[in-house]
ZADO-1210 file (C-alpha; in nm, 4 decimals, padded with zeros to 6 digits):
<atoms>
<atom x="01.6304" y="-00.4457" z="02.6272" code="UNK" pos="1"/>
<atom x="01.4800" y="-00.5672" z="02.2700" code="UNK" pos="2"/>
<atom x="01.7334" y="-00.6650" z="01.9989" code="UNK" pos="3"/>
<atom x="01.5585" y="-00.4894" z="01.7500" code="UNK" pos="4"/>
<atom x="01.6748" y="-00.1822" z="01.5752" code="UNK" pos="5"/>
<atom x="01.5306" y="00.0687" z="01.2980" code="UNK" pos="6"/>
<atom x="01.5492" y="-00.1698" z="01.0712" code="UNK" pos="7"/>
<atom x="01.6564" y="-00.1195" z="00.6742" code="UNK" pos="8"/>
<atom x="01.4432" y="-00.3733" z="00.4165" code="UNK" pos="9"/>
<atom x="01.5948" y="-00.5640" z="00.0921" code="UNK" pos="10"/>
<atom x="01.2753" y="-00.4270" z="-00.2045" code="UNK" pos="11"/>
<atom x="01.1408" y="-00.7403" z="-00.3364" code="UNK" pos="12"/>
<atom x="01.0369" y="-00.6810" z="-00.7299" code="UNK" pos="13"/>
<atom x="00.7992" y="-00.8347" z="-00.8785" code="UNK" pos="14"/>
<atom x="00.7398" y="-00.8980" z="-01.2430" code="UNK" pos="15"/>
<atom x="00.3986" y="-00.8146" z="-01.4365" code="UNK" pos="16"/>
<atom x="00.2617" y="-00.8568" z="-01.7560" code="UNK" pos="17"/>
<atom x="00.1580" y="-00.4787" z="-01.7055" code="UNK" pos="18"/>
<atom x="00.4421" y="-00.3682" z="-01.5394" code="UNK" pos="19"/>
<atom x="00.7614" y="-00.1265" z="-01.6916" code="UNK" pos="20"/>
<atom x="01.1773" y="-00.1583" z="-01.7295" code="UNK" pos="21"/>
<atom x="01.2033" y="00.2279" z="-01.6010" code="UNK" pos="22"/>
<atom x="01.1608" y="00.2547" z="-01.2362" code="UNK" pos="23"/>
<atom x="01.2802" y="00.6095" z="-01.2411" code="UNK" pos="24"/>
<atom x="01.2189" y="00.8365" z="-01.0233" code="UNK" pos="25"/>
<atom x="01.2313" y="00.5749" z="-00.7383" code="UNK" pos="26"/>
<atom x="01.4580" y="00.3075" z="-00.8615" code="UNK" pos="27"/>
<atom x="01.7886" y="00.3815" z="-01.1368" code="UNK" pos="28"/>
<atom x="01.8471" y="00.0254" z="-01.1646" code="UNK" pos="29"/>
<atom x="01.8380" y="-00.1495" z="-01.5177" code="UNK" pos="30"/>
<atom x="01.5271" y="-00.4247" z="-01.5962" code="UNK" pos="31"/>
<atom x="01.5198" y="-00.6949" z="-01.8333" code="UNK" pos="32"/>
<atom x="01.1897" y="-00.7797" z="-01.7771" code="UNK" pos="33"/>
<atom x="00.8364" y="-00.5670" z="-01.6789" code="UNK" pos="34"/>
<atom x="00.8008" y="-00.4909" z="-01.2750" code="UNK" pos="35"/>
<atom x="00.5203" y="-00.4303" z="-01.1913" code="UNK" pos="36"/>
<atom x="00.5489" y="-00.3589" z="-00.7801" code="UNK" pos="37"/>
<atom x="00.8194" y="-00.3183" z="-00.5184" code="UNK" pos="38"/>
<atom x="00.7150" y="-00.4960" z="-00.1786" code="UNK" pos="39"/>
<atom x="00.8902" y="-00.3265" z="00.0928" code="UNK" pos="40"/>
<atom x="00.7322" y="-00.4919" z="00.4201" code="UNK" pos="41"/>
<atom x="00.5833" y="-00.8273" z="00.2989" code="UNK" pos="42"/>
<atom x="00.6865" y="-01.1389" z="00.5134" code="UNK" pos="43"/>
<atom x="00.9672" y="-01.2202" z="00.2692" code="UNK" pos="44"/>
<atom x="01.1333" y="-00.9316" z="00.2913" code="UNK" pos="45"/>
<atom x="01.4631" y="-00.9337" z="00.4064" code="UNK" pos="46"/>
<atom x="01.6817" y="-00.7241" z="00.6783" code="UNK" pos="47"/>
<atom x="01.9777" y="-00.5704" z="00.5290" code="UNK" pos="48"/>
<atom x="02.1273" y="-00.3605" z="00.8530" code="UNK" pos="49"/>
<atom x="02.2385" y="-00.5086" z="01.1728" code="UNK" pos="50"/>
<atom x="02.2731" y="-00.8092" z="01.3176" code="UNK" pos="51"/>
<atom x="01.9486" y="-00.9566" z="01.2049" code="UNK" pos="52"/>
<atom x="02.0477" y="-00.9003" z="00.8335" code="UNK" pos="53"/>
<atom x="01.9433" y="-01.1368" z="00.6751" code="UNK" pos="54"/>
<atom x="01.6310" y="-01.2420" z="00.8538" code="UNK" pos="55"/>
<atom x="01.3044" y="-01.2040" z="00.6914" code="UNK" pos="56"/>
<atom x="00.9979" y="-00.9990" z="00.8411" code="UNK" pos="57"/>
<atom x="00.8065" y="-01.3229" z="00.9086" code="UNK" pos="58"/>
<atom x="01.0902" y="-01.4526" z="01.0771" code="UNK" pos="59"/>
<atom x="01.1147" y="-01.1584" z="01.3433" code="UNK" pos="60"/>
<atom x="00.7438" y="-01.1070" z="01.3521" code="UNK" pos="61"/>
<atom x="00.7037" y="-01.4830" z="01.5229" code="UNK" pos="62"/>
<atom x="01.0420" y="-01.4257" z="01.7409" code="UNK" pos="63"/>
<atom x="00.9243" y="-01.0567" z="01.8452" code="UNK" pos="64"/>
<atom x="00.5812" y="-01.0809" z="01.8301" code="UNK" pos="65"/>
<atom x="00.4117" y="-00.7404" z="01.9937" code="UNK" pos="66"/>
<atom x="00.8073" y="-00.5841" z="02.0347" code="UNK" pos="67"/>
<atom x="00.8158" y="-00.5293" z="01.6913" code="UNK" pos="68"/>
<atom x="00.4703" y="-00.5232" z="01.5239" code="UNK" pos="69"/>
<atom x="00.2600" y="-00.3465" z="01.7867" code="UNK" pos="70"/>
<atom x="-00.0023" y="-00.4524" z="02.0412" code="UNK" pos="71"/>
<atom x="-00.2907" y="-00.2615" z="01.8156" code="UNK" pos="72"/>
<atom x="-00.1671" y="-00.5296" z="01.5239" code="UNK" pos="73"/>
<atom x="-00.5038" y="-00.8061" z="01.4856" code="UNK" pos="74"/>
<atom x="-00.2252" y="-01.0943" z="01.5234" code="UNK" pos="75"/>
<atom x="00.0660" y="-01.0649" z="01.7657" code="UNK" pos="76"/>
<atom x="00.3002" y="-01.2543" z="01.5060" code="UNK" pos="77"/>
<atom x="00.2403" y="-01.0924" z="01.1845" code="UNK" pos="78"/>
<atom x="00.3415" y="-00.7851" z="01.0820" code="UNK" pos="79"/>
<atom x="00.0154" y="-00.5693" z="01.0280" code="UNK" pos="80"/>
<atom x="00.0716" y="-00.3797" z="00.7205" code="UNK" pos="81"/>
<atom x="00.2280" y="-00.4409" z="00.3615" code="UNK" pos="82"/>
<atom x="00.3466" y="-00.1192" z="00.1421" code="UNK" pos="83"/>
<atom x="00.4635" y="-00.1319" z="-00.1899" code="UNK" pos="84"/>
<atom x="00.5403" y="00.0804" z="-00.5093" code="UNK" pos="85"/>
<atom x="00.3024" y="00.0221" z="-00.8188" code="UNK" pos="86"/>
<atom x="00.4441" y="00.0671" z="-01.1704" code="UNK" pos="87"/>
<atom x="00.1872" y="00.0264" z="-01.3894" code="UNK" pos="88"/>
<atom x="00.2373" y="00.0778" z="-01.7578" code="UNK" pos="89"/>
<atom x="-00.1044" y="-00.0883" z="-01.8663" code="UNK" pos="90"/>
<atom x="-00.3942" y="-00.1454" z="-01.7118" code="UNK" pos="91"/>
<atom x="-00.4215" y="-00.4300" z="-01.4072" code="UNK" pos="92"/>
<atom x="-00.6751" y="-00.6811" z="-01.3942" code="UNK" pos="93"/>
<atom x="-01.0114" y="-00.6027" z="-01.2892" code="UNK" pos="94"/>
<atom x="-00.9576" y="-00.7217" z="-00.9230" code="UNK" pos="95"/>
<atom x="-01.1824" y="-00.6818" z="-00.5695" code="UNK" pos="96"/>
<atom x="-01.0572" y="-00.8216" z="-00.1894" code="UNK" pos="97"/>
<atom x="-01.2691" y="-00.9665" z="00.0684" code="UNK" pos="98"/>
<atom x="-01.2965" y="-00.7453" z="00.3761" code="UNK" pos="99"/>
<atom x="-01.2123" y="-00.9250" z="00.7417" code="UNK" pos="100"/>
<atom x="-01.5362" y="-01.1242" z="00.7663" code="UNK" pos="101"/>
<atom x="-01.5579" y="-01.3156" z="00.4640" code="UNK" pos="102"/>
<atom x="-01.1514" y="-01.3807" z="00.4378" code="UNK" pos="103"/>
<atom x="-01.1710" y="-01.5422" z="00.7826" code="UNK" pos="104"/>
<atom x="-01.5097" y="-01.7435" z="00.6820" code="UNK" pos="105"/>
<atom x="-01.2590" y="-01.8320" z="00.4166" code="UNK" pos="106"/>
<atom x="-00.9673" y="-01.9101" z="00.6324" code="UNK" pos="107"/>
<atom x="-00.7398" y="-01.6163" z="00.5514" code="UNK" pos="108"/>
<atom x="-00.6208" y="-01.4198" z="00.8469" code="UNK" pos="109"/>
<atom x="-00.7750" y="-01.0640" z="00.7412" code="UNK" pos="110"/>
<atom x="-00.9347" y="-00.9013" z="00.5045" code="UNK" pos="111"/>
<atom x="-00.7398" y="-00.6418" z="00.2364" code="UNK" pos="112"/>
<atom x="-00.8504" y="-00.2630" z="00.2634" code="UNK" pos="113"/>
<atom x="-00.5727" y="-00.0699" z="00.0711" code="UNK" pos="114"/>
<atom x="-00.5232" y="00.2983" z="-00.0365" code="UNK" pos="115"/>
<atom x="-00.2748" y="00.4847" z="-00.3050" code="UNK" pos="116"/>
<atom x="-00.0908" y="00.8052" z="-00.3178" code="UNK" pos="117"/>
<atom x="-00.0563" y="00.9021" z="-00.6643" code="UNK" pos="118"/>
<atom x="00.3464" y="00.9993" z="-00.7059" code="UNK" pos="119"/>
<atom x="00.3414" y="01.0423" z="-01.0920" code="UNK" pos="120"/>
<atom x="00.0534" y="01.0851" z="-01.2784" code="UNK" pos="121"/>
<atom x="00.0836" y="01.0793" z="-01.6828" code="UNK" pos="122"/>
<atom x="-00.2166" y="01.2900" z="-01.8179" code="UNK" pos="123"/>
<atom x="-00.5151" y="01.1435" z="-01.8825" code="UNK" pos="124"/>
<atom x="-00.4071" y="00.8458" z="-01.6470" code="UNK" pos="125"/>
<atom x="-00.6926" y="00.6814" z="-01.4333" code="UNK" pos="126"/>
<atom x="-00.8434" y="00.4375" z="-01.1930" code="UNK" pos="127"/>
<atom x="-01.1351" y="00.2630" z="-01.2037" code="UNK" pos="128"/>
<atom x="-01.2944" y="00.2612" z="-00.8471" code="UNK" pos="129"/>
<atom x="-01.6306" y="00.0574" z="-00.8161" code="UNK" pos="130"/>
<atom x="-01.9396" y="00.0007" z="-01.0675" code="UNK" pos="131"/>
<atom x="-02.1271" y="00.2564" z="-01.2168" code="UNK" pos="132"/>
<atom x="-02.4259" y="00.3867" z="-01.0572" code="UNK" pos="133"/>
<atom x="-02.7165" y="00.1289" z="-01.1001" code="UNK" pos="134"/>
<atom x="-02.5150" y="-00.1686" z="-01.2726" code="UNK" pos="135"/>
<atom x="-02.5927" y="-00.5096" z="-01.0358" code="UNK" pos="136"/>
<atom x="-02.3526" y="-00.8105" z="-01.0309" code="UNK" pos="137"/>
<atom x="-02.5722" y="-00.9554" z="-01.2738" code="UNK" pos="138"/>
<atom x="-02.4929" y="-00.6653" z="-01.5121" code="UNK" pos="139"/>
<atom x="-02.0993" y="-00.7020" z="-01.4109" code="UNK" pos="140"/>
<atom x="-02.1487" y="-01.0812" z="-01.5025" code="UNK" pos="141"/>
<atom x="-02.2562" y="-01.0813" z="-01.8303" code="UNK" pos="142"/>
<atom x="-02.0525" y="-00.7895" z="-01.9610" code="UNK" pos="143"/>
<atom x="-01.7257" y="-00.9899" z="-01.8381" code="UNK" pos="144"/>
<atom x="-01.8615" y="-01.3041" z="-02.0529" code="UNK" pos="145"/>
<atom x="-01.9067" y="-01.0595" z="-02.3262" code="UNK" pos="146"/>
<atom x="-01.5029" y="-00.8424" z="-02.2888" code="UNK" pos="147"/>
<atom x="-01.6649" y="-00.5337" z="-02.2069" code="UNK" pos="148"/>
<atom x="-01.6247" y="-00.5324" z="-01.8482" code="UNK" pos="149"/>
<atom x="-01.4791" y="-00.1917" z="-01.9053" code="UNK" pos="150"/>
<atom x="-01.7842" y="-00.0067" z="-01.9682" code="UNK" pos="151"/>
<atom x="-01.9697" y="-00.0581" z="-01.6425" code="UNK" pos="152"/>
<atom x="-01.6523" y="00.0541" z="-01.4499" code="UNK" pos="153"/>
<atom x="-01.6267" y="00.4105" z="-01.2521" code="UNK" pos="154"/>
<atom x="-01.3436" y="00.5554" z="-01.4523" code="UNK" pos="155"/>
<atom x="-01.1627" y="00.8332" z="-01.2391" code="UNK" pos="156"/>
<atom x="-00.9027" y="01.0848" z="-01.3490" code="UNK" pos="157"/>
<atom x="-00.6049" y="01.1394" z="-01.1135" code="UNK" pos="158"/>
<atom x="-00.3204" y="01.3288" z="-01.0420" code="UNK" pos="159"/>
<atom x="-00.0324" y="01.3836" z="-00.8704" code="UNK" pos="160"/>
<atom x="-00.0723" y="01.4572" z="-00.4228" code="UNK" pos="161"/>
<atom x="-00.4072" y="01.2399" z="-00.4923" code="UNK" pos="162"/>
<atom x="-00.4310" y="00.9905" z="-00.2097" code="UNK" pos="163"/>
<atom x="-00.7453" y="00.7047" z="-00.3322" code="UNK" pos="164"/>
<atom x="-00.9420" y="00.4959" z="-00.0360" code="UNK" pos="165"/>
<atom x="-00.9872" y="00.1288" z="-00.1862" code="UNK" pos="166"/>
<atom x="-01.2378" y="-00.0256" z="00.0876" code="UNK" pos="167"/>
<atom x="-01.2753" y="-00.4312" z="00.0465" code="UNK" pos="168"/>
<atom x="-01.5211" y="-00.5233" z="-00.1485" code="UNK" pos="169"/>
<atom x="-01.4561" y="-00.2341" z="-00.3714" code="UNK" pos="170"/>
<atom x="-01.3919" y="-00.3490" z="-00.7628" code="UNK" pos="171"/>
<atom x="-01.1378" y="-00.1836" z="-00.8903" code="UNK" pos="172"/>
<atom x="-00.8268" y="-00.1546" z="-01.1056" code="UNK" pos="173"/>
<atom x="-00.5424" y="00.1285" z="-01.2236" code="UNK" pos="174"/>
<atom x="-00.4920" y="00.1740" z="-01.5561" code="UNK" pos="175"/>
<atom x="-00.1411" y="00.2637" z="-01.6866" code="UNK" pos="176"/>
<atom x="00.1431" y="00.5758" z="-01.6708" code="UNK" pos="177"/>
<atom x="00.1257" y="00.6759" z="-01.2913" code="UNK" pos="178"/>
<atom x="00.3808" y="00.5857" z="-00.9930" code="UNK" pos="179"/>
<atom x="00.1560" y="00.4473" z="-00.6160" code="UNK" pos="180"/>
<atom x="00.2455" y="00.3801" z="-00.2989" code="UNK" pos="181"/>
<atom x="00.0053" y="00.1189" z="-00.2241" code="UNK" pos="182"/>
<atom x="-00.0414" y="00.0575" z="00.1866" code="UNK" pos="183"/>
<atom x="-00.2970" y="-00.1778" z="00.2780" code="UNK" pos="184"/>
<atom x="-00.3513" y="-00.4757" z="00.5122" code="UNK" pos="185"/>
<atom x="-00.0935" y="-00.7856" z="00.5260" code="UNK" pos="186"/>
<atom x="-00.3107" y="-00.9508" z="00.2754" code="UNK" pos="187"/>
<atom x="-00.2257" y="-01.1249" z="-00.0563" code="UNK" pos="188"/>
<atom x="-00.5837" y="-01.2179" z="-00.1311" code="UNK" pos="189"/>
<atom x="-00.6669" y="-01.0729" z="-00.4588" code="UNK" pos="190"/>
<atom x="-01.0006" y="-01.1993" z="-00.7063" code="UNK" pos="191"/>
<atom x="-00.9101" y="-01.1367" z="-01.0467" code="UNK" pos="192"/>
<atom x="-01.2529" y="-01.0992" z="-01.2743" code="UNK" pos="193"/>
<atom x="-01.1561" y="-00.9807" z="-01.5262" code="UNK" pos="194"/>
<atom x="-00.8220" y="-00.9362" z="-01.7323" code="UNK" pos="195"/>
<atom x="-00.8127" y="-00.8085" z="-02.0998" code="UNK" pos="196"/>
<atom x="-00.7460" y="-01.1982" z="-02.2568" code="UNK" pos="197"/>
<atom x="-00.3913" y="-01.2092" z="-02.0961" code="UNK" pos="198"/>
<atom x="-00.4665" y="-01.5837" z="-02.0468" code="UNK" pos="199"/>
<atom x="-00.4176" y="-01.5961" z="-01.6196" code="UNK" pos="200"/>
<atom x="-00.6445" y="-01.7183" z="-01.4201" code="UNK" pos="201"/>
<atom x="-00.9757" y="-01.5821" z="-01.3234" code="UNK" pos="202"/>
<atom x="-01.1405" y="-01.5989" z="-00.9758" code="UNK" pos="203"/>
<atom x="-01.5461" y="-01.5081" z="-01.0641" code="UNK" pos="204"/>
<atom x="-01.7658" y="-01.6919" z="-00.8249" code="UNK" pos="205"/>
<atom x="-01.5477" y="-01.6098" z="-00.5858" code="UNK" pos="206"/>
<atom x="-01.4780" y="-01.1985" z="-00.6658" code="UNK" pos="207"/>
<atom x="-01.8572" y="-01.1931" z="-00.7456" code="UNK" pos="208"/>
<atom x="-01.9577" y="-01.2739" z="-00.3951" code="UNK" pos="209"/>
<atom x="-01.7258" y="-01.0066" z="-00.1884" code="UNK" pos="210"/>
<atom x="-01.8035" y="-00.7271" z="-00.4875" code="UNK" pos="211"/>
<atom x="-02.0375" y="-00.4371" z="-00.2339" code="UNK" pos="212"/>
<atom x="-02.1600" y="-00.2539" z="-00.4775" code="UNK" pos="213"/>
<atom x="-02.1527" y="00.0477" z="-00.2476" code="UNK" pos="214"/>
<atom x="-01.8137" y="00.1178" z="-00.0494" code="UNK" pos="215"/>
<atom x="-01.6332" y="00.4334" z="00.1000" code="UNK" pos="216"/>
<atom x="-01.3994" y="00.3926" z="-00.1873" code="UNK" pos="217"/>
<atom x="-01.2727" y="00.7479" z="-00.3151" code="UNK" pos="218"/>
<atom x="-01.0151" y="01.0556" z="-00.3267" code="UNK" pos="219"/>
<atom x="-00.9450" y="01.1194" z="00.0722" code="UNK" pos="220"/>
<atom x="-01.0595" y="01.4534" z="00.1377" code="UNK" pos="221"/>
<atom x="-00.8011" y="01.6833" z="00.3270" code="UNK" pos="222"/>
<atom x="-00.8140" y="01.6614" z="00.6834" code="UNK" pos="223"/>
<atom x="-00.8020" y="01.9998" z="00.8457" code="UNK" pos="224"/>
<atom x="-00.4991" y="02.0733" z="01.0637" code="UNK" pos="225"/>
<atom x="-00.2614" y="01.8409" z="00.9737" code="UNK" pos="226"/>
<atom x="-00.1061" y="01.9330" z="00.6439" code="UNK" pos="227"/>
<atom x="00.0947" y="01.6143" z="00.6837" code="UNK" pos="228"/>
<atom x="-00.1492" y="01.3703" z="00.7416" code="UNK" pos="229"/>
<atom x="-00.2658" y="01.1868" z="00.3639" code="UNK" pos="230"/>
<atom x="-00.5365" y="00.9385" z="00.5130" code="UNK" pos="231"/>
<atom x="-00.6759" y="00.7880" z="00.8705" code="UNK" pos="232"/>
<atom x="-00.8884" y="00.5337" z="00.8842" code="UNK" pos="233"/>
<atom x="-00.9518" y="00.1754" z="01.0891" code="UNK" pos="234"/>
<atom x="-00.6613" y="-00.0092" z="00.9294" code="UNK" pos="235"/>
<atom x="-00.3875" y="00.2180" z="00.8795" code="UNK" pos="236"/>
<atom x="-00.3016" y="00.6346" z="00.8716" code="UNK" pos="237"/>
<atom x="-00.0103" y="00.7657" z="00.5972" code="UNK" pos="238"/>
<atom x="00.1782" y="01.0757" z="00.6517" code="UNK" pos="239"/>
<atom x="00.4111" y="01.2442" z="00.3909" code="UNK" pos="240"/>
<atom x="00.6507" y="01.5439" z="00.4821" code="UNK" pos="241"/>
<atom x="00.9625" y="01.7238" z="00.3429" code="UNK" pos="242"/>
<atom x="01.2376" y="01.7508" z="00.5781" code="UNK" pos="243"/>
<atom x="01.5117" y="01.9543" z="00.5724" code="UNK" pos="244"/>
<atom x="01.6451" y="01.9319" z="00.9802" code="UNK" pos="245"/>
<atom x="01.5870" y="01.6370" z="01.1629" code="UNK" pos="246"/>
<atom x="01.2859" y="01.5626" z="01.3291" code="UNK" pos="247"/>
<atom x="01.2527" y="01.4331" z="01.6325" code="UNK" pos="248"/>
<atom x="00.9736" y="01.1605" z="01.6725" code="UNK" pos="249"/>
<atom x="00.8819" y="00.8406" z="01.9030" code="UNK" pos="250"/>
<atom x="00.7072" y="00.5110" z="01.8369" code="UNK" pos="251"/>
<atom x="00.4780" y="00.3793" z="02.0882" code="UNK" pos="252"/>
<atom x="00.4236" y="-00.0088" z="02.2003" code="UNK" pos="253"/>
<atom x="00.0857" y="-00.0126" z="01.9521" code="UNK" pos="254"/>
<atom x="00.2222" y="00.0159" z="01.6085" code="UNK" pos="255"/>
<atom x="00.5619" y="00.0376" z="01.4300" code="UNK" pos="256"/>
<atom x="00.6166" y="00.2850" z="01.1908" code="UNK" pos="257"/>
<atom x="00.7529" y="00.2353" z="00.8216" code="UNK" pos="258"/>
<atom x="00.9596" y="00.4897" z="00.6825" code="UNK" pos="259"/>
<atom x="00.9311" y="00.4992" z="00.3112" code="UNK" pos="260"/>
<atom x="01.1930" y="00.7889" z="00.1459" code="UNK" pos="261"/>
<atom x="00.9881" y="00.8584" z="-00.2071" code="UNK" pos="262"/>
<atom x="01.2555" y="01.1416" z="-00.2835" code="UNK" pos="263"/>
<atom x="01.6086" y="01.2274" z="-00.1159" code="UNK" pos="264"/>
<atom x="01.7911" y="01.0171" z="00.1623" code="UNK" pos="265"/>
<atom x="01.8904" y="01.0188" z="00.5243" code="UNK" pos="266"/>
<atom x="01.9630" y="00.8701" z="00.8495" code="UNK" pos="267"/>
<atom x="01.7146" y="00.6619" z="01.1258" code="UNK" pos="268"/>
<atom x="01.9290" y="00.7002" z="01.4349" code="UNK" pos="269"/>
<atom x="01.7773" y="00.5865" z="01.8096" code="UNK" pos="270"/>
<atom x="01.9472" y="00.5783" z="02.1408" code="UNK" pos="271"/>
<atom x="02.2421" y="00.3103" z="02.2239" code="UNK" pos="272"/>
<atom x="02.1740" y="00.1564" z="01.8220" code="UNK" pos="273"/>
<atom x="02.3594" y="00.2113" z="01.5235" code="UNK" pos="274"/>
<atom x="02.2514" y="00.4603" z="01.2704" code="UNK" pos="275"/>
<atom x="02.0563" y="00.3251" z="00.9487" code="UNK" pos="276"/>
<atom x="02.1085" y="00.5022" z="00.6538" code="UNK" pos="277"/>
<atom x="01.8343" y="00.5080" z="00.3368" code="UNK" pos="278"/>
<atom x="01.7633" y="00.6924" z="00.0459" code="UNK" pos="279"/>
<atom x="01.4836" y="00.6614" z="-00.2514" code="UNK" pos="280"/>
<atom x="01.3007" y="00.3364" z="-00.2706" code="UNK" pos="281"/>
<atom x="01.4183" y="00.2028" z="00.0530" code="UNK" pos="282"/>
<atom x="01.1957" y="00.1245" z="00.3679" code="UNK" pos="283"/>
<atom x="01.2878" y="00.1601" z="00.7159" code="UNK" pos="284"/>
<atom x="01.0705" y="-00.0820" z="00.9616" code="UNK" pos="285"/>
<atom x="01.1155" y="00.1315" z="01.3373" code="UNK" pos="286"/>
<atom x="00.9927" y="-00.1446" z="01.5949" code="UNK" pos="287"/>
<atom x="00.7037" y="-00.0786" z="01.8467" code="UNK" pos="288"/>
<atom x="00.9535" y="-00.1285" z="02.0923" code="UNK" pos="289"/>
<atom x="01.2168" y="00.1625" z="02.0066" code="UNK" pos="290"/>
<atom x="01.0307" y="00.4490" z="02.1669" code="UNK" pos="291"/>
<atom x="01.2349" y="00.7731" z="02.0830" code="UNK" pos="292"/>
<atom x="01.4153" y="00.8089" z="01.7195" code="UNK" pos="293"/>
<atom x="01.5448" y="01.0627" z="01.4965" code="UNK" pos="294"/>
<atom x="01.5348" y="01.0960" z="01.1143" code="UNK" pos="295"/>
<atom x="01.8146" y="01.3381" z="01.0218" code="UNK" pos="296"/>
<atom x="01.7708" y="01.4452" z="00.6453" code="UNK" pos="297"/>
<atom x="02.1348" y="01.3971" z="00.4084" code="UNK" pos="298"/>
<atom x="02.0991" y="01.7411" z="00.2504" code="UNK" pos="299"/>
<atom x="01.6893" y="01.6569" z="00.2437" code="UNK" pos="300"/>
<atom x="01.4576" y="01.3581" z="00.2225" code="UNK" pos="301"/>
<atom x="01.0430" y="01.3273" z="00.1223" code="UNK" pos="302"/>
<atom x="00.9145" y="01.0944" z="00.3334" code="UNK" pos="303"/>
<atom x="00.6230" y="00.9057" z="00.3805" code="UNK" pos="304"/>
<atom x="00.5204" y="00.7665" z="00.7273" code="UNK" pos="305"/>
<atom x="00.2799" y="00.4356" z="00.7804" code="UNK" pos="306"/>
<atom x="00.1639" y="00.3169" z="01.0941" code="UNK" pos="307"/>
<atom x="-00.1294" y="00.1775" z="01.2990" code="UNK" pos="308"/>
<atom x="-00.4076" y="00.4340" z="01.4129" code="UNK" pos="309"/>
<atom x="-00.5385" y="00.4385" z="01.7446" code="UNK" pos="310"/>
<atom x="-00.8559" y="00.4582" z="01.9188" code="UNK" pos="311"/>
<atom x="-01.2034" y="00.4455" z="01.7360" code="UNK" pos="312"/>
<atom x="-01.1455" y="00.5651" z="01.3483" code="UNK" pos="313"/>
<atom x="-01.4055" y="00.6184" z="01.1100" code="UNK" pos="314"/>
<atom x="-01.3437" y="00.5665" z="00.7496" code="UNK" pos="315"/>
<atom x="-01.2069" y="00.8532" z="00.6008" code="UNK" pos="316"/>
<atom x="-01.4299" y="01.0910" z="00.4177" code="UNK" pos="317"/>
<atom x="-01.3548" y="01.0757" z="00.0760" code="UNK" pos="318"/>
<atom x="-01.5297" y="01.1809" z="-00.2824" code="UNK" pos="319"/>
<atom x="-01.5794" y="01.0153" z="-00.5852" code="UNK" pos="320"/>
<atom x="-01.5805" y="01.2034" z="-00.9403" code="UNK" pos="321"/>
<atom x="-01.8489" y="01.0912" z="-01.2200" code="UNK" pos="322"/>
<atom x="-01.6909" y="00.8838" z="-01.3986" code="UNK" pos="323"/>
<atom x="-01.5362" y="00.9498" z="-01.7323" code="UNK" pos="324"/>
<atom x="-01.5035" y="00.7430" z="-02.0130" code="UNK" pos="325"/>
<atom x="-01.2238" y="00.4624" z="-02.0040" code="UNK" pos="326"/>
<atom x="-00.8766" y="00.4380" z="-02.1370" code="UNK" pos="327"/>
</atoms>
């Protein structure tokens, strides 16, 4: 029998010149300075239940291996996807990520495909999801030399219950006043173009030559019998449901699932392991190897599922609005 266990994660927060001191609704702590994003499954997160407390996720992903992250995962010791909270307050840099072939010709491990589900939405707040019809990279180019990058983005409105497709090689960036749950790839490879003047550095050549200038990016389109189900495509499928009475549920050997409460609390419990308790904010990693588990809601709990799809997936069919005129 595995040592592992449902196991609770220690948020890492990370500061950003864009970020915000109120976390509310998801966090009640007090900031000094701007966060930006709460990683909940990165490799330096930390165990804070059990007997591996203590232990990061890269840690038990090279001592585990398929137990815990899955045998659909692309590597057998690294947990297979990252999700965080976004905070944004202002607008991020204009950013793209190289899909799986050219971060390996680059010798990254994978590629970063990533979508968001829009908790909070401020109105009037946006995205930007790709160029605008008929701009070329040449186009892109010379308006970032000349600090109007802006104007050749696709500005999109959006609103709370959206859930937004970002396919690699799709430029992008979210502007401010909204609360994501970003899940994506394990990938920290990010090409910032472009970035208001905030001084950092810029990655050009580099975010120039993975920019597609036609991707799958979008708003997911409801799929049609599963009310629960947000998106479902090649690298990951997110499911959000209420509960108010346990539910009953089972991870198989191919993927874990992450348990991310975005309202409410409750209670991970599995046969012959102790019970782990969570409540807004906090993620719950359940290990391939667990099988059967419960999630009994304390009073009730909103909860958003992640795991690893199987069999053949398409991307997921998705629209995207004209775009409208930026912040």
């Amino acid at each position: 029998m595995s040592a592992l266990y449902p196991l609770l994660m220690v948020p890492i927060f990370d500061e950003r010149p864009w970020g915000v001191r109120d976390l509310r609704p998801i966090y009640t702590r007090l900031i000094k300075e701007p966060i930006g994003e709460s990683w909940l499954t990165w490799e330096d997160n930390r165990v804070a239940n059990g007997p591996l407390a203590g232990q990061s996720l890269a840690d038990l992903a090279r001592q585990y291996r398929r137990e815990l992250g899955g045998t659909l995962a692309c590597y057998e010791d690294r947990f297979p996807l990252l999700v965080k909270f976004l905070f944004p307050g202002d607008k991020l840099s204009v950013q793209v990520h190289p899909d799986d072939e050219q971060a390996r010709k680059n010798g990254q491990p994978c590629g970063k495909t990533e979508c968001w589900y829009v908790l909070r939405a401020d109105p009037g707040a946006q995205v930007a999801l790709g160029l605008k019809p008929g701009t070329t990279l040449d186009d892109f180019r010379h308006a970032i030399e000349q600090t109007r990058a802006e104007e050749l983005l696709n500005w999109v409105d959006v609103f709370a219950g959206d859930m937004l497709y970002v396919a690699a090689g799709t430029v992008h960036t979210i502007g401010g006043g909204m609360v994501l749950v970003e899940t994506q790839q394990t990938s920290d490879t990010t090409y910032r173009m472009y970035d208001y003047g905030r001084g950092r550095e810029l990655h050009l050549e580099e975010g120039l030559a993975a920019t597609k200038l036609k991707t799958n990016a979008g708003k997911v389109v409801p799929t049609n019998g599963d009310s629960h189900m947000l998106v479902r495509s090649q690298y990951f499928q997110v499911e959000k449901m209420p509960l108010h009475e346990p539910l009953h549920a089972k991870v198989t050997p191919a993927s874990p699932h992450i348990l991310v409460a975005v309202s409410g609390a409750g209670v991970v419990e599995a046969h012959g392991m102790e019970p782990t308790a969570f409540g807004t904010g906090d993620a719950v990693v359940v290990p391939a190897c667990v099988g059967a588990y419960s999630i009994r809601p304390q009073w009730e709990v909103e909860l958003m599922r992640m795991s690893l799809p199987t069999g053949n997936v398409p991307e997921p069919e998705t629209t995207l609005p004209q775009s409208v005129s930026a912040p």
